[in-house]
PyMOL commands that place a pseudoatom at each C-alpha (Angstrom):
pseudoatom trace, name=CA, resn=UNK, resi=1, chain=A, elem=C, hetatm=0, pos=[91.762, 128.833, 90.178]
pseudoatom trace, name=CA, resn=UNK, resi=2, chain=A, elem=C, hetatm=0, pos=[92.802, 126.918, 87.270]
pseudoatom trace, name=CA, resn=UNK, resi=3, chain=A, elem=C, hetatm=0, pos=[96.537, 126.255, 86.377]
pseudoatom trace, name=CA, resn=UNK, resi=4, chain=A, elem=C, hetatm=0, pos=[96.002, 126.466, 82.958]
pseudoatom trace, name=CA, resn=UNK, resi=5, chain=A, elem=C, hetatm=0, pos=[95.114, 130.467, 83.220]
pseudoatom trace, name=CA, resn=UNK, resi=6, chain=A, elem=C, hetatm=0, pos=[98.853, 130.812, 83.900]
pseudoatom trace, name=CA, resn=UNK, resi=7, chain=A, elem=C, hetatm=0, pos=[101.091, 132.065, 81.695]
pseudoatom trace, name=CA, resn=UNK, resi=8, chain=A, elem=C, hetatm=0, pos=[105.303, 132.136, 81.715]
pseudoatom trace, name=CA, resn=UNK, resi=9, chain=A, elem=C, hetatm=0, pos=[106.974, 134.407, 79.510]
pseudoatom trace, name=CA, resn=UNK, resi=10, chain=A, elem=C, hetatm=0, pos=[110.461, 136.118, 80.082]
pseudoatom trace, name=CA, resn=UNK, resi=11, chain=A, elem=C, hetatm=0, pos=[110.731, 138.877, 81.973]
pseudoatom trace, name=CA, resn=UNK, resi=12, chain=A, elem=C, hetatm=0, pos=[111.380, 142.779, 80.799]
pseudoatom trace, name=CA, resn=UNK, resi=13, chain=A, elem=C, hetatm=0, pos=[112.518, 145.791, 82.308]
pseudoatom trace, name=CA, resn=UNK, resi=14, chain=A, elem=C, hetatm=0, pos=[108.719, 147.214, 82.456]
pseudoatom trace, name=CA, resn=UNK, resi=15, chain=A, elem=C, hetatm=0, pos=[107.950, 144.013, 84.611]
pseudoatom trace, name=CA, resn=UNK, resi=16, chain=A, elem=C, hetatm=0, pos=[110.006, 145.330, 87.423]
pseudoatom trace, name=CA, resn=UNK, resi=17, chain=A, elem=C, hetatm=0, pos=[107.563, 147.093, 90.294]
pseudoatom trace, name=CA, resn=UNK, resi=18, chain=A, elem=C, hetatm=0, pos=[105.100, 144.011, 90.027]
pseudoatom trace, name=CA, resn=UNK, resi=19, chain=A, elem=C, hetatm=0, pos=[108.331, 141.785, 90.645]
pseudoatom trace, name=CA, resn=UNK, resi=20, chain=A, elem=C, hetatm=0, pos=[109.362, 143.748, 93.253]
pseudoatom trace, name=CA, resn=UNK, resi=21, chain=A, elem=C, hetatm=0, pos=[105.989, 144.154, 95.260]
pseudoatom trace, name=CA, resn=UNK, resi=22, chain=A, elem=C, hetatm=0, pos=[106.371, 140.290, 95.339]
pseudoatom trace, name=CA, resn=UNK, resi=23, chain=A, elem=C, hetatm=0, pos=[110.064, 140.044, 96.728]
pseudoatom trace, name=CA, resn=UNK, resi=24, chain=A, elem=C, hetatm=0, pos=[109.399, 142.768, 99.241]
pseudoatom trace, name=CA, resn=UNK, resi=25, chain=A, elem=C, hetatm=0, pos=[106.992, 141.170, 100.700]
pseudoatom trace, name=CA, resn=UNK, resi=26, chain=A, elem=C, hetatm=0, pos=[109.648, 138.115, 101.684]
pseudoatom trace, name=CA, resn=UNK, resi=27, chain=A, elem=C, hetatm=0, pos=[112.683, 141.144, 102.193]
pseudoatom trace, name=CA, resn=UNK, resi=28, chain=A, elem=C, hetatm=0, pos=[109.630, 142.895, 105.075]
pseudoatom trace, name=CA, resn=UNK, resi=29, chain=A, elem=C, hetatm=0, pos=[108.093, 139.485, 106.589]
pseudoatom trace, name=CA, resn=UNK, resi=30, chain=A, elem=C, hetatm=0, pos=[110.640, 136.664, 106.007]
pseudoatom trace, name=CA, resn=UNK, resi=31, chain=A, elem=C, hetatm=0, pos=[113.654, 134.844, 106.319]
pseudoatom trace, name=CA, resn=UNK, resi=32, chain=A, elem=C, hetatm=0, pos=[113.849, 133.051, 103.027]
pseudoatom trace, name=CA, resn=UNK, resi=33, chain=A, elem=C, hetatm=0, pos=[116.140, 136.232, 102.086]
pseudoatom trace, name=CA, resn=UNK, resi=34, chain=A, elem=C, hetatm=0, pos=[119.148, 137.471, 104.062]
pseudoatom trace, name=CA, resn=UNK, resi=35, chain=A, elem=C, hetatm=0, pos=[118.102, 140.714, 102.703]
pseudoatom trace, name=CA, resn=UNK, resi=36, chain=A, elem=C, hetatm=0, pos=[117.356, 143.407, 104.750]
pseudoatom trace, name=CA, resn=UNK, resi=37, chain=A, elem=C, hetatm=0, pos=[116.288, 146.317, 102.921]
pseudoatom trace, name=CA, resn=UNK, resi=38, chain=A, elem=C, hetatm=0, pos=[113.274, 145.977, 99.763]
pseudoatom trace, name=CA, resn=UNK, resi=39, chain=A, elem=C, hetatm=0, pos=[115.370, 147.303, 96.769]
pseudoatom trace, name=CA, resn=UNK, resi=40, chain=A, elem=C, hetatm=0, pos=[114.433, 150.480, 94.997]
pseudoatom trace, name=CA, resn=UNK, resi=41, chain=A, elem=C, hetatm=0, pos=[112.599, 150.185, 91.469]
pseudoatom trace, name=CA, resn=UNK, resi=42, chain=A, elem=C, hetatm=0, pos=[115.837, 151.519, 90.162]
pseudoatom trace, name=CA, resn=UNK, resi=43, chain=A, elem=C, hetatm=0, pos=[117.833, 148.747, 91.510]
pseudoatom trace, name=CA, resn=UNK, resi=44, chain=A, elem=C, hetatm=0, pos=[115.532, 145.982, 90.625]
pseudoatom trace, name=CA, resn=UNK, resi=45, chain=A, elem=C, hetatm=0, pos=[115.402, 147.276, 87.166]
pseudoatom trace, name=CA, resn=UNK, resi=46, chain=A, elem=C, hetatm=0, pos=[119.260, 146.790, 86.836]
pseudoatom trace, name=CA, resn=UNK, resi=47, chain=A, elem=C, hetatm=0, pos=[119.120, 143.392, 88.361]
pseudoatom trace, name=CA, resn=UNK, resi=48, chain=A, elem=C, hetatm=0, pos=[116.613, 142.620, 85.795]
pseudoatom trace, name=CA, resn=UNK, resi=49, chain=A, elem=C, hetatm=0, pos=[118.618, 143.695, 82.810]
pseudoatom trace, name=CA, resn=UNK, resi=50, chain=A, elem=C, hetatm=0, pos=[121.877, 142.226, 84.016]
pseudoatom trace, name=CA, resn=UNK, resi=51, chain=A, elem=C, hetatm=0, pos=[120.587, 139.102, 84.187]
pseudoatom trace, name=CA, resn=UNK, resi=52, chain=A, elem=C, hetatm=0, pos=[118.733, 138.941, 80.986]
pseudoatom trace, name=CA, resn=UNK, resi=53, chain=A, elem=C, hetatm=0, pos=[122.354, 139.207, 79.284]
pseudoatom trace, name=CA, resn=UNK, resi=54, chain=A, elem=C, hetatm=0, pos=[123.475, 136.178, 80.144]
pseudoatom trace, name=CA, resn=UNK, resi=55, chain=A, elem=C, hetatm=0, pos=[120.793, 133.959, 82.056]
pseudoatom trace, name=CA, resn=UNK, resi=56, chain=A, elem=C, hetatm=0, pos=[116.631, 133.731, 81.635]
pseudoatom trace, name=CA, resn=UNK, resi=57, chain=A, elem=C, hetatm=0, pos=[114.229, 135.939, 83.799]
pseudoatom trace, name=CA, resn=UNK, resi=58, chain=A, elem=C, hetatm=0, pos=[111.135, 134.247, 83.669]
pseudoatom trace, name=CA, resn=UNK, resi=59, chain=A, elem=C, hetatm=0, pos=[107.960, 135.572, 85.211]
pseudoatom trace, name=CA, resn=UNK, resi=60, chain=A, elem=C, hetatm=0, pos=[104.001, 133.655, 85.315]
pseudoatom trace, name=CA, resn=UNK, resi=61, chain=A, elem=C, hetatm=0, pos=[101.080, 135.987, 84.760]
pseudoatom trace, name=CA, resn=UNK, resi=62, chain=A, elem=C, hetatm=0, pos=[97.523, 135.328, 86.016]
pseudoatom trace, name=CA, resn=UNK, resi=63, chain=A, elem=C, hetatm=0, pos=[95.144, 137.166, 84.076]
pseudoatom trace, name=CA, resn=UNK, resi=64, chain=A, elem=C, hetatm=0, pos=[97.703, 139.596, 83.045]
pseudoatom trace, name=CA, resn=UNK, resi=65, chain=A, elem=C, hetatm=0, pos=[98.705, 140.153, 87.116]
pseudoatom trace, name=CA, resn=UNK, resi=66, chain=A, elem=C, hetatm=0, pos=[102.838, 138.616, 87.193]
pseudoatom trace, name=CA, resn=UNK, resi=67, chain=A, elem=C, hetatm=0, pos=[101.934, 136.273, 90.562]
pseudoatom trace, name=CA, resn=UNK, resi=68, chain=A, elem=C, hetatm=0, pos=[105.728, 134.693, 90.607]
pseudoatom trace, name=CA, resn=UNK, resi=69, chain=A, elem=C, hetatm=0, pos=[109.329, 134.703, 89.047]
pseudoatom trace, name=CA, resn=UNK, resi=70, chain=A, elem=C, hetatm=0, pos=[112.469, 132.666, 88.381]
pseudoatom trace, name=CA, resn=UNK, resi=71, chain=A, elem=C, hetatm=0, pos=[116.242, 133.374, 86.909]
pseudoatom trace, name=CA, resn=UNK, resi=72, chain=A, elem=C, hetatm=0, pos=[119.372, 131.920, 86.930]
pseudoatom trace, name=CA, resn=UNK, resi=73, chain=A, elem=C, hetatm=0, pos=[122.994, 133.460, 87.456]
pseudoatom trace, name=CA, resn=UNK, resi=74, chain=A, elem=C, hetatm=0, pos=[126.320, 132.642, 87.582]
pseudoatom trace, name=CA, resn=UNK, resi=75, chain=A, elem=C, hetatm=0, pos=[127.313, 130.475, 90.619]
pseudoatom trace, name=CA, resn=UNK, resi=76, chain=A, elem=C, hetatm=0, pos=[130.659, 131.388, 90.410]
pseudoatom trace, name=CA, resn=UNK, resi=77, chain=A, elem=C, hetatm=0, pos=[133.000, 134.190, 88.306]
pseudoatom trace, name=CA, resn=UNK, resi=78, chain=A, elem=C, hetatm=0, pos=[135.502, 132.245, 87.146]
pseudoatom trace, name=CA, resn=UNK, resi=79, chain=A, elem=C, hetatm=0, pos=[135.518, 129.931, 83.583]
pseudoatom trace, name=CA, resn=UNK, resi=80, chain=A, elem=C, hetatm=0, pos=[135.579, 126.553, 85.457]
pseudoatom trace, name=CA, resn=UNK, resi=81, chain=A, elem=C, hetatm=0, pos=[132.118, 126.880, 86.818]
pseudoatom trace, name=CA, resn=UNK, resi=82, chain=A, elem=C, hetatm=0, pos=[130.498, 128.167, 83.543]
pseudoatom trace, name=CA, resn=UNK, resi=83, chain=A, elem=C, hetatm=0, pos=[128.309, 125.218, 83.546]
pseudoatom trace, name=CA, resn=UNK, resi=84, chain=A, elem=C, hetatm=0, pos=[126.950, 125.720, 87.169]
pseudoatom trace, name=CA, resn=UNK, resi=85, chain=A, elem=C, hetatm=0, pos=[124.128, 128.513, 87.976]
pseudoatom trace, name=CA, resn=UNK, resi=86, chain=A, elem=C, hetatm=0, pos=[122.174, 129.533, 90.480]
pseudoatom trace, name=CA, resn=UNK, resi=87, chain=A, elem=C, hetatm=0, pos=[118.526, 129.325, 90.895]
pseudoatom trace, name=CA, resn=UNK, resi=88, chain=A, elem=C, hetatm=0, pos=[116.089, 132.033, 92.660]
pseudoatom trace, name=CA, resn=UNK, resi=89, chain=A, elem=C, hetatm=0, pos=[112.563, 131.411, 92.605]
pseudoatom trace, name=CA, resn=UNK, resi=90, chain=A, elem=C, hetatm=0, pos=[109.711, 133.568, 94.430]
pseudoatom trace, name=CA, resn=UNK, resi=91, chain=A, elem=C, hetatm=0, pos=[105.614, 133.281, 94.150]
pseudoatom trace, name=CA, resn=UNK, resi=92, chain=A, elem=C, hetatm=0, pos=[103.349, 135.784, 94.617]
pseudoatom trace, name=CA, resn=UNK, resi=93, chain=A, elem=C, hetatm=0, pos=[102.223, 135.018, 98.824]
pseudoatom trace, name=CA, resn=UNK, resi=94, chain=A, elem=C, hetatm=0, pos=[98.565, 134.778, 97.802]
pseudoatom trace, name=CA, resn=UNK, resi=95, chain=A, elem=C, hetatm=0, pos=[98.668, 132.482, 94.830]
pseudoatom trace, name=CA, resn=UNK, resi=96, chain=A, elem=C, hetatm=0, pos=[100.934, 129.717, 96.383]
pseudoatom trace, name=CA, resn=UNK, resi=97, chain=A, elem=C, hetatm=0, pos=[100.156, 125.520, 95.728]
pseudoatom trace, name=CA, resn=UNK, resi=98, chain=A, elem=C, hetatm=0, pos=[98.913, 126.380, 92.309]
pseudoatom trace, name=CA, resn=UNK, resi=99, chain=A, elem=C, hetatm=0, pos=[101.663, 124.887, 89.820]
pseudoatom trace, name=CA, resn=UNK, resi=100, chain=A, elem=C, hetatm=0, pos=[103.489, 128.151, 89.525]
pseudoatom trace, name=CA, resn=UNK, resi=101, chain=A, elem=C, hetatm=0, pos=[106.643, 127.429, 91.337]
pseudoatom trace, name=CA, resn=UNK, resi=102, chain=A, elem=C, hetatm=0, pos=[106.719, 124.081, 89.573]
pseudoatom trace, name=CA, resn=UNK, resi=103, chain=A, elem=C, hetatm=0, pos=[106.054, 125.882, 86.134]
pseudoatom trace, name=CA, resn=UNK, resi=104, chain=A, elem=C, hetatm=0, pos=[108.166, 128.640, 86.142]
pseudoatom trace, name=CA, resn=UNK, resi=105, chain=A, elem=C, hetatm=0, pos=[111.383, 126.045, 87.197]
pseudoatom trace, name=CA, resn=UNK, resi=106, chain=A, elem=C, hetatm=0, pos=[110.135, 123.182, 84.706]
pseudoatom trace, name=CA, resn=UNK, resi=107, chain=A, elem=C, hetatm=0, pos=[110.758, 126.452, 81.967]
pseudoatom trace, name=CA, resn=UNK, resi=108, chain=A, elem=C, hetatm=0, pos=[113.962, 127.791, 83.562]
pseudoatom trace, name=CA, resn=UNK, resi=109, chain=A, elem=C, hetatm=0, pos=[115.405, 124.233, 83.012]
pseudoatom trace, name=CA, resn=UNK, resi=110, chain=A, elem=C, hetatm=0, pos=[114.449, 124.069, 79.453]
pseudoatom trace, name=CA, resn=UNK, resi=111, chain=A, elem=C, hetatm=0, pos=[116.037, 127.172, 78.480]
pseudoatom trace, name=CA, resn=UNK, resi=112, chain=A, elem=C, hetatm=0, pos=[119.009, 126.522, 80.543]
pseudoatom trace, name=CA, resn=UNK, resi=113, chain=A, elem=C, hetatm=0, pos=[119.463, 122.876, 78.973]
pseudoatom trace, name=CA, resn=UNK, resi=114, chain=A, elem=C, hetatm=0, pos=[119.523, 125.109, 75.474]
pseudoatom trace, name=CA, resn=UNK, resi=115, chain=A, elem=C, hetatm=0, pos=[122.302, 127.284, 76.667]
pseudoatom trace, name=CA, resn=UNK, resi=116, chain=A, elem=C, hetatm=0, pos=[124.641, 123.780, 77.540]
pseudoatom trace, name=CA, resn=UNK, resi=117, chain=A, elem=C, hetatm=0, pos=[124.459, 124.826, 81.378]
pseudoatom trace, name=CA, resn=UNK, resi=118, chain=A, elem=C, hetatm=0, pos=[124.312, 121.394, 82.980]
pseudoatom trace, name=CA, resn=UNK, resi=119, chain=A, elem=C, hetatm=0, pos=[124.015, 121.951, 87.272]
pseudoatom trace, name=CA, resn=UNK, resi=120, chain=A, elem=C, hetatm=0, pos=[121.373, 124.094, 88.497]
pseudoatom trace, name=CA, resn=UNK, resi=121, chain=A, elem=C, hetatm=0, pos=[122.143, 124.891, 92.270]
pseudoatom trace, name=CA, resn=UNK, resi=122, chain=A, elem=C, hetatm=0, pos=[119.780, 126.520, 95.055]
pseudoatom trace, name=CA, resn=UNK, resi=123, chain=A, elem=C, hetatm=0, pos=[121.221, 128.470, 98.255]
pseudoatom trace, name=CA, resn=UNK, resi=124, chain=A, elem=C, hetatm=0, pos=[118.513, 128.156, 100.515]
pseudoatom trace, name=CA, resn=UNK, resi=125, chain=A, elem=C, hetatm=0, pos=[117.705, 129.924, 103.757]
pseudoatom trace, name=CA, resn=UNK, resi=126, chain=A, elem=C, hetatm=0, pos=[116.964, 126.930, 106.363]
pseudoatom trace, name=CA, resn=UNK, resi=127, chain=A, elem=C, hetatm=0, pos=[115.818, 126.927, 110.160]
pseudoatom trace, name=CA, resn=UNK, resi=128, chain=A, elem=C, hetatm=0, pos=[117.233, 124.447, 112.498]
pseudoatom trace, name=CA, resn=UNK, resi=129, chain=A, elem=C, hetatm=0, pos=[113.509, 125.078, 114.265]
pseudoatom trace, name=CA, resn=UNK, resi=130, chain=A, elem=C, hetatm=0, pos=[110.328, 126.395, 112.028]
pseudoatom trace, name=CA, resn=UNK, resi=131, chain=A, elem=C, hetatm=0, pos=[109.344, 129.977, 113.254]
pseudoatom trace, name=CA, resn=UNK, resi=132, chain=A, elem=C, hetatm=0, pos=[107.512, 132.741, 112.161]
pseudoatom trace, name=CA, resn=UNK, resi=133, chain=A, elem=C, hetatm=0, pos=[109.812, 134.038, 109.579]
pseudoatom trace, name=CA, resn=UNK, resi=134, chain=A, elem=C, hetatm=0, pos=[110.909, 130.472, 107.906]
pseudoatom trace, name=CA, resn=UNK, resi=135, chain=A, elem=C, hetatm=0, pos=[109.538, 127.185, 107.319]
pseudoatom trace, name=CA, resn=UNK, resi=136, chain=A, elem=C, hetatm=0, pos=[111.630, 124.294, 105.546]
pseudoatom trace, name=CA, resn=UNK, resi=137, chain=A, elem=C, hetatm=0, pos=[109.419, 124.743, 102.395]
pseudoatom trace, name=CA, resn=UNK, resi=138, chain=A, elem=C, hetatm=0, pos=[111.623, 125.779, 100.253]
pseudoatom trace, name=CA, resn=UNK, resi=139, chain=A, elem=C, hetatm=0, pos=[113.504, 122.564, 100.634]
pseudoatom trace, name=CA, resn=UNK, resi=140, chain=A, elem=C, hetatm=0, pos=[110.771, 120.351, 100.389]
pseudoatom trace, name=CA, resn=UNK, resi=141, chain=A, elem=C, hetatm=0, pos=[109.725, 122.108, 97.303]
pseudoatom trace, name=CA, resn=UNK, resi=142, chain=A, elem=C, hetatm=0, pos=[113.268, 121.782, 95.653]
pseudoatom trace, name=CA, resn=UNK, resi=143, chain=A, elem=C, hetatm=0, pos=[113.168, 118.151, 96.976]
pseudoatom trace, name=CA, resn=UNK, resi=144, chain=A, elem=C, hetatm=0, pos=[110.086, 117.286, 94.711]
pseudoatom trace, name=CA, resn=UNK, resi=145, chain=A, elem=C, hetatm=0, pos=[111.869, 118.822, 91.589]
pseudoatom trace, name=CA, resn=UNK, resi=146, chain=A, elem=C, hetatm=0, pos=[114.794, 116.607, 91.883]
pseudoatom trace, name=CA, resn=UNK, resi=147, chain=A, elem=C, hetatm=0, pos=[116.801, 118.829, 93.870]
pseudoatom trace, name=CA, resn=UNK, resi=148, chain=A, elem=C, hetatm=0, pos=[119.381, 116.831, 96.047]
pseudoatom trace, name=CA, resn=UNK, resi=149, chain=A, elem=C, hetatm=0, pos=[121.126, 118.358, 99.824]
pseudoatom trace, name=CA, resn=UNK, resi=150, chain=A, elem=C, hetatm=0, pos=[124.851, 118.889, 99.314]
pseudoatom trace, name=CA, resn=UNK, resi=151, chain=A, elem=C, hetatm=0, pos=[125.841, 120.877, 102.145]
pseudoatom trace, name=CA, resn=UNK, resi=152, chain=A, elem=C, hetatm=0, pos=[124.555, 122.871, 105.327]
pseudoatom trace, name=CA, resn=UNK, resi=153, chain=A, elem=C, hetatm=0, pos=[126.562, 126.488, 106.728]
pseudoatom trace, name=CA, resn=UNK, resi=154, chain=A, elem=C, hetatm=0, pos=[125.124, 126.875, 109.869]
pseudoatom trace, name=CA, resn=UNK, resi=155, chain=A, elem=C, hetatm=0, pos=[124.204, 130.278, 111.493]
pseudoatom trace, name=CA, resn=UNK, resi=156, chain=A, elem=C, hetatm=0, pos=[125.137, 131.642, 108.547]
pseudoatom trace, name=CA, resn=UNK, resi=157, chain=A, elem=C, hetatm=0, pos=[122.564, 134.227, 108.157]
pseudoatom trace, name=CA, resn=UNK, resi=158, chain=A, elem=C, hetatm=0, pos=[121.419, 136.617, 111.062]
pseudoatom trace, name=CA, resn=UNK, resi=159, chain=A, elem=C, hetatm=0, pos=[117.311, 138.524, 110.694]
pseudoatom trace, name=CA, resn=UNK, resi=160, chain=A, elem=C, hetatm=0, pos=[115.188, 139.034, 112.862]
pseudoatom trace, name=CA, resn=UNK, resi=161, chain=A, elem=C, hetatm=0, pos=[117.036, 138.930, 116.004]
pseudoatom trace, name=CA, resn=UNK, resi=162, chain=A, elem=C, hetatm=0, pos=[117.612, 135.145, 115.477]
pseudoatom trace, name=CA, resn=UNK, resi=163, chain=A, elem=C, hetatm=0, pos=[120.390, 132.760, 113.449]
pseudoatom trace, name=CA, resn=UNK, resi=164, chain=A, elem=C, hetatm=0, pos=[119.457, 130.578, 110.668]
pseudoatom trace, name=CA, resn=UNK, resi=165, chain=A, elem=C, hetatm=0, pos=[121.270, 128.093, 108.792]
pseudoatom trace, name=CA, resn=UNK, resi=166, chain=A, elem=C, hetatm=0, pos=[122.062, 127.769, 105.231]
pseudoatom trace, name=CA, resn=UNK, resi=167, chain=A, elem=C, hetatm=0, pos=[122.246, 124.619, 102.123]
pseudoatom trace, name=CA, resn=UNK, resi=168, chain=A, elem=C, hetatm=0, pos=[123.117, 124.427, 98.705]
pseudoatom trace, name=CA, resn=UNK, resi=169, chain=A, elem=C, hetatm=0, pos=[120.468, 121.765, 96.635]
pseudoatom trace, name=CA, resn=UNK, resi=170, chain=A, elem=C, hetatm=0, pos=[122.047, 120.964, 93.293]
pseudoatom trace, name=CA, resn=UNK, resi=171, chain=A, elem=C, hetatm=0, pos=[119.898, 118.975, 90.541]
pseudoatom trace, name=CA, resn=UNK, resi=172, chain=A, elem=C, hetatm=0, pos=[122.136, 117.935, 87.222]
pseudoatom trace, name=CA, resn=UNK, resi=173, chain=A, elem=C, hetatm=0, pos=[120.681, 118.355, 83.979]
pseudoatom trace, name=CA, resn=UNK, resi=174, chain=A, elem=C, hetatm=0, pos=[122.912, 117.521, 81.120]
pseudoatom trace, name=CA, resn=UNK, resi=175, chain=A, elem=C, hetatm=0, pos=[125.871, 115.237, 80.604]
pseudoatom trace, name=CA, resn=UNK, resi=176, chain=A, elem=C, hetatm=0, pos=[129.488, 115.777, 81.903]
pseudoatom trace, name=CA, resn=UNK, resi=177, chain=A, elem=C, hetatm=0, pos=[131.903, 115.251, 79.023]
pseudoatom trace, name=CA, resn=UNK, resi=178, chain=A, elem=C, hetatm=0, pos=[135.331, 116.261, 77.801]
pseudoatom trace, name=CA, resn=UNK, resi=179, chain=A, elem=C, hetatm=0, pos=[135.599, 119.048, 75.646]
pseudoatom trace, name=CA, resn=UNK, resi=180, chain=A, elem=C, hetatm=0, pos=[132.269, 120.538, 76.925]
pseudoatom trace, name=CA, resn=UNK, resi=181, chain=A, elem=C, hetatm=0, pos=[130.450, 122.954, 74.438]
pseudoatom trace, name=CA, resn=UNK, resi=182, chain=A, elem=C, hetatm=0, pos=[130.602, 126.172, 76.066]
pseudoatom trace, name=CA, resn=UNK, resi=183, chain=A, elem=C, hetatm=0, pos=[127.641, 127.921, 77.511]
pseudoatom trace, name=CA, resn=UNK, resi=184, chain=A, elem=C, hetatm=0, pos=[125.430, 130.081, 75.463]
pseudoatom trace, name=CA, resn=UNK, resi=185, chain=A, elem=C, hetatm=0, pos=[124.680, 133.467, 76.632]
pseudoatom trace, name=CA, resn=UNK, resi=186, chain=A, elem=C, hetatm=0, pos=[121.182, 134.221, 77.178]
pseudoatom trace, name=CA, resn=UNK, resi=187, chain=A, elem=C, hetatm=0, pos=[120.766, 137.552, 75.096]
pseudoatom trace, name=CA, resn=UNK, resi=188, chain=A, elem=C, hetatm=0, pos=[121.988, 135.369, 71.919]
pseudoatom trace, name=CA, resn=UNK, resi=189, chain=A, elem=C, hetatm=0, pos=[119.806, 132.465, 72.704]
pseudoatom trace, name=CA, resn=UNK, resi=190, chain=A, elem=C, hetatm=0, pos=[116.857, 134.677, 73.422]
pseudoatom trace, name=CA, resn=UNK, resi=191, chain=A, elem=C, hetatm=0, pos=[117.031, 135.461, 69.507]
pseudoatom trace, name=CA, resn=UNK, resi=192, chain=A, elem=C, hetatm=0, pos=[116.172, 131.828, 68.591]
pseudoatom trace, name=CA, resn=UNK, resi=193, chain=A, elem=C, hetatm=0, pos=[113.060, 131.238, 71.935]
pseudoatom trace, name=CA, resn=UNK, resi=194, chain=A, elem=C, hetatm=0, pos=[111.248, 134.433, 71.595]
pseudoatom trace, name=CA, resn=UNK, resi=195, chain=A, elem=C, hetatm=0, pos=[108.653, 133.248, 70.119]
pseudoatom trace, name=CA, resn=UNK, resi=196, chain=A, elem=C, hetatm=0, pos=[108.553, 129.882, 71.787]
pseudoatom trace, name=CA, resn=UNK, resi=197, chain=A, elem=C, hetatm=0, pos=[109.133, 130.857, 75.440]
pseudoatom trace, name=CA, resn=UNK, resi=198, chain=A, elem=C, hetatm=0, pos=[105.876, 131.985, 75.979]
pseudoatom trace, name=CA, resn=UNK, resi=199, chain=A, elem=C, hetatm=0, pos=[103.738, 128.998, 77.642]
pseudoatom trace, name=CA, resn=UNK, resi=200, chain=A, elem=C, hetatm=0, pos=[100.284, 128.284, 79.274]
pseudoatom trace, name=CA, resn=UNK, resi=201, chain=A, elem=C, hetatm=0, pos=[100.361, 125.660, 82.269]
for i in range(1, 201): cmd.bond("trace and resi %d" % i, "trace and resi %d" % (i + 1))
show_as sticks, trace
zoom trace
């Protein structure tokens, strides 16, 4: 199917059962999430809107069908690390090696750059051996977007009956300087990038 039928716009409340039949999927069959138990709609639908306040939700359609997300959010509470996030990113399992992964994150870093946020970091689910449940994917995948390995917890995260490891990937996007410009909130950037945000791959 062709990559330019795909669509990134950011995400809204309404958006979040078809988000959530994609992350349950991983919560049910995989380890790439130390969650245990799919959220309720409910749930998801306040994860949605607490993010939007201060970080982008960005989801790809396919012929109006969402077939993958992205969002940031804060990598730590405290005023230091303002200028660090964290990254989440999950595709639809069907629609997978299509561009979307690379799309939605090529966006998310845009939009982030515009809010003066200047390290995007990834906490990443990782098997010491490849099984059933995990694959080192996810690492190659940040790997090829200029994500770089900073550090490894090991059997950090317990599913399945079986111990997997954890790493942090960071990739830099702005310049370090004294007397940083602070970092803009989402909901007041979102005023300026409505109308822009919306893209075709």
């Amino acid at each position: 199917m062709n990559r330019k039928n795909i669509k990134i716009r950011i995400a809204t409340i309404s958006d979040a059962s078809e988000i959530l039949e994609i992350y349950a999927y991983y919560v049910m069959n995989t380890a790439i999430t130390f969650e245990y138990d799919v959220p309720t709609e409910a749930e998801f639908k306040k994860r949605i809107s607490n993010t939007l306040e201060k970080y982008p939700y960005l989801v790809a359609e396919m012929e109006g069908k969402i077939v993958g997300y992205a969002y940031a959010g804060p990598f730590k509470a405290r005023a230091a690390y303002q200028w660090n996030v964290e990254t989440s990113i999950y595709v639809h399992k069907d629609y997978k090696h299509m561009g979307i992964g690379k799309g939605l994150y090529e966006e998310l870093e845009k939009i982030l750059k515009a809010q003066n946020v200047l390290n995007m970091n990834a906490c990443i689910a990782f098997p010491v051996q490849e099984d059933a449940y995990l694959t080192k994917d996810s690492v190659y995948f940040h790997e090829r977007l200029g994500y770089s390995l900073v550090g490894e917890f090991h059997q950090s995260g317990y599913k399945f009956g079986r111990w997997y490891n954890m790493v942090w990937m960071e990739k830099s996007i702005g310049e370090h300087i004294e007397n940083q410009p602070a970092v803009i909130l989402f909901q007041h950037l979102h005023l300026n990038m409505q109308s822009s945000i919306s893209v075709q791959l």
